[in-house]
Structures are given as structure tokens and as C-alpha cells.
N, C-alpha and C positions, 0 to 999 in steps of 0.2 A: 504494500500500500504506500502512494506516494504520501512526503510529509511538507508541508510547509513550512518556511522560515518567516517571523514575523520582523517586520522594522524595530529595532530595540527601541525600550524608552531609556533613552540617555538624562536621567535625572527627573526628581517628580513633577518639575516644574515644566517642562517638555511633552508638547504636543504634538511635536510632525517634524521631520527630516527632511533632509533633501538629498537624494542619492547622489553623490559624489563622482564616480569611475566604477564599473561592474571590474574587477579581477581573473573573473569567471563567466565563460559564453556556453551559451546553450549548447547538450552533448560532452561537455567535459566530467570527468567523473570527480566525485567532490569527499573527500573525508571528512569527519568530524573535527573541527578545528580551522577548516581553510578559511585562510580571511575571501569570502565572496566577494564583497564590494565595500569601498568608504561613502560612510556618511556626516553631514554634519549638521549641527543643529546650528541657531544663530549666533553660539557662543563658540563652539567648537569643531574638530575635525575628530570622526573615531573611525574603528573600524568592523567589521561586521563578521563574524566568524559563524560558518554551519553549524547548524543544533543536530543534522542528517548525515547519513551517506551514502552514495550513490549517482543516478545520472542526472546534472543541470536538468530538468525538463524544460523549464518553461518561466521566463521572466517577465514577472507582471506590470512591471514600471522601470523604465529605462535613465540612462545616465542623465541629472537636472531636475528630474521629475522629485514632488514635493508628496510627502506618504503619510501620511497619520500614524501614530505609533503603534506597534502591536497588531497593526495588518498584515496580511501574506505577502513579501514580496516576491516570491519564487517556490518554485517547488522543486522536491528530489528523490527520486525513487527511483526504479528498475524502469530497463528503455521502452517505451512504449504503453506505461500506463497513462491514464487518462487522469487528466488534472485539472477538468472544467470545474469541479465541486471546490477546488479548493479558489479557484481565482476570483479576485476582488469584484465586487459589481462595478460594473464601468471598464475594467479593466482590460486589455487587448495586450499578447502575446508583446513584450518591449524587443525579442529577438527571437531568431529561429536556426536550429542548428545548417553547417554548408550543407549543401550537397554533394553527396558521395562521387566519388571519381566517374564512377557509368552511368551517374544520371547527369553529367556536364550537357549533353546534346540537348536532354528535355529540357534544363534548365535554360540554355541559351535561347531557346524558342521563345520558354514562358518570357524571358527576358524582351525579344524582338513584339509579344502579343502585347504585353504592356506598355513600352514607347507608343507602339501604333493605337493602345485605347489612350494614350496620357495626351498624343498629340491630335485623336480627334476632339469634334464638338462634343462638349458634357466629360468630357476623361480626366478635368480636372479634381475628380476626389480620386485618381489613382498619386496623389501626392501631397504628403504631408504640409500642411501650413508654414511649420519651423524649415522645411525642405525649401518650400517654394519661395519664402522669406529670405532665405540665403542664399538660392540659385537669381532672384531679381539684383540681392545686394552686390553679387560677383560676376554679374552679368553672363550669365551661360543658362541654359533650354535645359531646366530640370526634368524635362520628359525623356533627355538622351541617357538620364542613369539608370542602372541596371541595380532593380529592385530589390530590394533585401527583409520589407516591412511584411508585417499582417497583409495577408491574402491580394500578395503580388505589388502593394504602394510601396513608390520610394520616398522615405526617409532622410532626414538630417544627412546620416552618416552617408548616405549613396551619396548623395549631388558632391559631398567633401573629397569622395571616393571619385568621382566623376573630373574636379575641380585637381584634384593629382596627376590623374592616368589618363584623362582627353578620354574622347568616345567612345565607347567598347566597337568591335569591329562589326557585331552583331546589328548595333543600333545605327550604326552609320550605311548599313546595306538596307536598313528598312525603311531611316529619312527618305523623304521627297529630296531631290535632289538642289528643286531649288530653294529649300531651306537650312540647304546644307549650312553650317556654324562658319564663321571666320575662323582665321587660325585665332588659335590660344595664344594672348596677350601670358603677359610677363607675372598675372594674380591680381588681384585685388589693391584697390589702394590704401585701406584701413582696413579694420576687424571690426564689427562691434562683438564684441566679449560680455556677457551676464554676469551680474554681480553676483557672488558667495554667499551663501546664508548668510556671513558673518556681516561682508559687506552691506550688505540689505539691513541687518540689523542696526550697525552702526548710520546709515543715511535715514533710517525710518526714525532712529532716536534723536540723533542731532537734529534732524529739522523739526522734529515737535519740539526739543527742546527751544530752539530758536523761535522758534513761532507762539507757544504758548508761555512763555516765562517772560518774565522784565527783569532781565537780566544788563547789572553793570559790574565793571571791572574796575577795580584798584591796585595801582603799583607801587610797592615798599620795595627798600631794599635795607641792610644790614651790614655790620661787619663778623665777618666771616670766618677772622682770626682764631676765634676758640672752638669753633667746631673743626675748622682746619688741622688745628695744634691739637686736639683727643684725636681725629682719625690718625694722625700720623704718628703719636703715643699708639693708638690698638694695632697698627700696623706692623710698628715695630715690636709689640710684644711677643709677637708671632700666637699660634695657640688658636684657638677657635675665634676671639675676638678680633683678630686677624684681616676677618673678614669683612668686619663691619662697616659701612660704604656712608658716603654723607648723606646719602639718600633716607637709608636708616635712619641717622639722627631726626632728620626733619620728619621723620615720621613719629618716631618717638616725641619727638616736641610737640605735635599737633596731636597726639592720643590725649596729652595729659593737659594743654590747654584750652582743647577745645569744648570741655563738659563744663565749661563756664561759661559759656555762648549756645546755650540749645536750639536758640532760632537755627546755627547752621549748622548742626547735628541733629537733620530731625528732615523727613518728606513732607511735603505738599500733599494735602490728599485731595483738595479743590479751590476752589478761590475764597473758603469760609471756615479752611481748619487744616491744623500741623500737625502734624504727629512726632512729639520730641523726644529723642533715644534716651535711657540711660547710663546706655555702653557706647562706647566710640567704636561702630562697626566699620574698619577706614577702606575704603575699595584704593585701589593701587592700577594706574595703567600700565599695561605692558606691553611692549610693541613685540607681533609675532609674523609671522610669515604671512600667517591668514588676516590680518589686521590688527585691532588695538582690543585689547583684551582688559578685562577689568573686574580683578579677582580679590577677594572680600578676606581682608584679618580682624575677623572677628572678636570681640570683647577686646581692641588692641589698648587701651588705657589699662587694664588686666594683667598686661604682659609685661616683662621685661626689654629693655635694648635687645639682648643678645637673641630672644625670640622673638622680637620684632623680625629679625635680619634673621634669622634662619628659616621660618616659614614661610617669610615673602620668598625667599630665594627656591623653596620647594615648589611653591603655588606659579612665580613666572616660568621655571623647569616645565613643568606641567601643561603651563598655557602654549609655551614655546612649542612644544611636543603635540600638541592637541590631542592629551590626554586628561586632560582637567576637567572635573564634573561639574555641570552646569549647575550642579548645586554650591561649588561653591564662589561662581560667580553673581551670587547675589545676597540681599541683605544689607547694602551697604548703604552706611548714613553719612558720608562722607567722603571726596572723591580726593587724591592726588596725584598730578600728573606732573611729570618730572623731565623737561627737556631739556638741564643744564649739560645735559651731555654730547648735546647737536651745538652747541656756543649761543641757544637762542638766549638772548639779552632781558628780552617782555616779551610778553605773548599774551594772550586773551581765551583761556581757558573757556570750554562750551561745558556746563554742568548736564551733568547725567540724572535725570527724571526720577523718578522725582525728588530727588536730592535736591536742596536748598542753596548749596553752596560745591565749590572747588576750588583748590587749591593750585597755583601753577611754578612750579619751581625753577628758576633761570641759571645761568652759568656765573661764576666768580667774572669780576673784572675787577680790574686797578684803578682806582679814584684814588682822589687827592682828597684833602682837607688840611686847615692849619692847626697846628701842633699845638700846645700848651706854653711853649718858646718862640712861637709865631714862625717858625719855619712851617712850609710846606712837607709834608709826608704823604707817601702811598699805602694805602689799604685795600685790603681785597670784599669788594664790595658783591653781595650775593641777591638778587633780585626775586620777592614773590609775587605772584599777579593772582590775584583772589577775585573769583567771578562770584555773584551772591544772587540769588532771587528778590530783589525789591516788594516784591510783592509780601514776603516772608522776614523781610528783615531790613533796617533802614542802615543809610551810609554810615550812622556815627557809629555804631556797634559793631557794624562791619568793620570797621578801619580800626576801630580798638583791639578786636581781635587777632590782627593781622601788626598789631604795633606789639601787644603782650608778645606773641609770637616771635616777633621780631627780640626783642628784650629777653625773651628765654635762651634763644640761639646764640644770642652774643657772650651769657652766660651757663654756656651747655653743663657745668661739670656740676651749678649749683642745683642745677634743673635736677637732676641724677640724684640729687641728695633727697631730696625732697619726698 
């Protein structure tokens, strides 16, 4: 009896996938454990391993396509059983095994019967939408590829097939002749390319953010001498603290001065009420392959420096990897984003929904100021850009916050004491 594989639910808070790349095509034989295809939700990239074993039968939804969790997307059992009871309602074959070497002559026919219904009147549903959409954009006669979809339609993947290899020779004897094709130009002049879950996720959030929030920004900067002078005291102690990056600090400094300011440890829930933490849950951006990720250290006013900076360092591993659970990408009452390490100066943090507030961390530079002896001196001055929800919290508290802050950092070691 054949079995189905269901779309995992990657985290409780995960409603639907997006299939990634299939690993695995129709007619391969599959053990228990093969990674079949990747998926990702809007936070992450994983990967998909068989619960069966036996032959690929039949995939129900193809590479892009978007699955609800816990649905069938494939079936696998012994060759030749039947797998219409297990497939999704709506759902149509996403692939089908080749054909065998002595059926090459039938298949080139069906091949030649399909151009000729694709190129008369009404033969437009022997070709997919996404197919026909990308044969207009590259300009080439998606009737000339040689079919691969549910019951003889070309496919996405044919016209791409079509758009490498020029006209199968099949199809080129069954065109009319005076519609023969120009020669093939040199490709395409652009791509459009679809965005990633992840991608989608981050455009759908930043523009509500923008759109629904009154959000403004304030730029402090600080001197930067005494957190400079403890990183370079833990660095040289060698030892697990070792590790500890100035990123850390400023995280550590905003767990424990920010539960004096609940306006910006706390969501929006609508335009008539806050909901204020009593833990600093601080989210942390991290840049990954897949996009900007933003993974949650929970109860961090709770925590130590040194597991400040060791769990972040676990959770961006994770994200980096696209193995991090989308659980623990949320929860978070407070955002910091840290681009002192691109040399940006200020910048204008966009706060994360419904968070009230963000943090934006900049790079050291060298300022001047007069001495206490009226000479000129350099100091390494370190810049934070704090974006706020006005709606949730007014400039004067906002900038007080960001001035304590400022005042803590300049005296990190008493902060520590504390």
C-alpha cells in the first residue's frame, strides 16, 4: 500500500511552506531518511526527509508551490500502485516519471500531437500560465517545447528546457514552415526571479511597518573608550570570555536599561492599547544567506554577559544554517540591529511589528573634543539610531532612554556591578 508524506509543520506557529527544490523525481527509489525536497517557511530554510520507502510515485505540488502543513505532498510505494486516494483535492501530478528507452518513438509523436494542438485555435490550455508567462518574457513560441506536465501540457520547466536546447527536431518538422522561429538570440535581457518565503516575509513586514506606524528616529552617539578597553581586557584573557564581541555589551546594556522604559519594551496591539513586557525579550538581527533573520533571547535582563554572547552566537549559527525553529524566532519585545560592522555611521532602523521600538547600532569613528587643558583630543565616538512608535511613546522618553543608555556604555564595568 502506497504511503504519503505530509508537508512538516516546522514550529506551532507555522501554517504552510513553500517547497523549495524536489531532491527527488518521480520513479526514483527512496529510503527512509532521504532528504526528498527543501522547504521553507517565512523565517526559515529546512529540509524534508521520507517517513517511507520505496518508489517516488507521484508529486503533488511542485518546486515554488505554497502547501498547508500536514498535507500529502507525495506518495511512495511499490511501482504501479495507485495513489489517486491519497492526493490533495485540487491537486494534479507536479511531475511524471521519463520515459523508458523503447517508448522514445511514442513519446516523440505525443510530443509532435501536442505542438500541433498548442499551436492551433483553442490549444492554449495545453500550456501552463507560469510556462506561457516566461516563454512571452524571453520571447520564444512556448508551443515549440516538448511536454513534460499532467496529461501532455508544457510546463515552466519545458519552455527553460526549450530556452537551452532550441527546438526539438520533432517540433521543428511539425511547425508550418512559415512560422518557423528566428534564430536564437544570445537569452534574455533580465530574469525576473520570485521572492523566498523569507523575502516575502520581510517586504510584507517592513511595508506594514512603514505604512501603519508613526515612526521617528533619533541619533546619539557616545564615547566608546570603556567598552572598547573591557573587550580588549576579555580578549586578552583568553578563556570562554574571549569571545565576547561589543555587540554583546550593547546588548547586555539595553536588557538591563530598558525595563525602565516599558513604552519600548512592550507591542502595539491597536491604536487604543500596549501590551508592556516584564522581561526584556530582545530579538537580534542577523544577516543570512536567505535574508535578515530575527531571533529572540528570551528573558535577556535574566541573563548574564557571558550568556548573552553565547546563545546569540548558537541562535545566529542556526539562523545562518537554516536550521533555527521558527519558534524561536518570535516573542520578541524589542529589536537590535547592528550595522557597525559595514562602517555605517547612522542609519534609520524600520521596527519590527509590532514592537514599539528599535535599536540601530553604528560603527566607532574618531571625533575631536576639547580637553580639560583646552587642547584638542580624539575619541572614538560610537553612534545609536533608535526608531520609536510615536504613537506608543513620545520624543522626550524616547531620547532619555537612549541618553541612560548612552551613560551606561560609557561606564560599562559599573553597569556589570550592578
Amino acid at each position: 500500500m502506497a504511503n504519503a508524506v505530509l508537508m512538516p509543520k516546522a514550529g506551532i506557529t507555522v501554517e504552510s511552506c513553500i517547497i523549495g527544490k524536489w531532491e527527488k523525481k518521480v520513479g526514483d527509489q527512496v529510503a527512509e531518511g532521504d532528504i526528498l525536497f527543501t522547504y521553507e517557511t517565512d523565517k526559515a530554510a529546512f529540509e524534508c526527509e521520507s517517513t517511507a520507502a520505496g518508489e517516488l510515485l507521484e508529486i503533488f505540488f511542485g518546486d515554488g508551490e505554497e502547501v498547508p502543513c500536514l498535507v500529502n505532498v507525495c506518495a511512495i510505494g511499490a511501482k504501479g500502485e495507485d495513489v489517486s486516494s491519497l492526493r490533495p483535492d485540487g491537486a494534479a501530478p507536479a511531475s511524471e516519471p521519463a520515459p523508458a528507452a523503447e517508448e522514445a518513438p511514442a513519446a516523440a509523436a505525443a510530443a509532435v500531437q501536442a505542438v500541433e494542438v498548442s499551436a492551433a485555435p483553442g490549444g492554449a490550455g495545453k500550456i501552463s500560465p507560469r510556462a506561457r508567462n516566461l516563454a512571452e518574457r524571453a520571447g520564444v513560441d512556448g508551443s515549440l517545447a516538448t511536454p513534460t506536465g499532467p496529461n501532455g501540457r508544457v510546463i515552466e520547466r519545458d519552455v527553460r528546457r526549450l530556452m537551452a536546447e532550441g527546438v526539438p527536431a520533432a517540433a521543428q518538422s511539425a511547425a508550418p514552415a512559415a512560422s518557423a522561429p528566428a534564430a536564437v538570440d544570445a537569452g534574455p535581457e533580465y530574469e525576473d526571479v520570485k521572492f523566498s518565503g523569507i523575502r516575502r516575509a520581510i517586504s510584507k513586514s517592513m511595508h506594514n511597518s512603514l505604512t501603519s506606524m508613526a515612526q521617528l528616529t533619533h541619533n546619539f552617539s557616545f564615547d566608546a573608550s570603556a567598552i572598547l578597553a573591557y573587550r580588549k581586557m576579555l580578549k586578552e584573557s583568553g578563556g570562554e570570555c574571549a569571545g565576547i564581541t561589543i555587540g554583546d555589551l550593547i546588548l547586555y546594556a539595553v536588557s538591563r536599561v530598558l525595563p525602565a522604559y516599558p513604552d519600548l519594551n512592550a507591542h502595539m496591539l491597536d491604536d487604543t492599547s500596549i501590551r508592556k513586557f516584564n522581561h526584556v525579550n530582545l530579538g537580534v538581527a542577523v544577516d543570512t544567506p536567505r535574508g535578515l533573520i530575527v531571533p529572540t533571547i528570551m528573558h535577556a535582563d535574566e541573563k548574564s554577559l557571558l550568556q548573552i554572547s553565547k546563545e546569540l552566537k548558537v541562535l545566529a549559527a542556526e539562523a545562518r544554517d537554516g536550521a533555527i525553529s521558527p519558534d524561536k524566532l518570535t516573542g520578541a519585545s524589542f529589536t537590535v540591529s547592528n550595522l557597525g560592522g559595514f562602517g555605517v555611521e547612522s542609519f534609520t532602523p524600520v521596527i519590527n511589528p509590532p514592537q514599539t521600538g528599535i535599536l540601530g547600532v553604528c560603527t566607532t569613528v574618531q571625533r575631536p573634543r576639547l580637553a580639560a587643558d583646552g587642547s584638542i583630543k580624539l575619541y572614538p565616538a560610537m553612534a545609536l539610531s533608535l526608531t520609536y512608535d510615536h504613537r506608543a511613546i513620545d520624543g522626550a522618553p524616547a531620547s532619555r532612554f537612549v541618553q541612560e543608555l548612552c551613560r551606561q556604555l560609557e561606564q560599562f564595568t559599573v553597569l556589570l556591578a550592578k
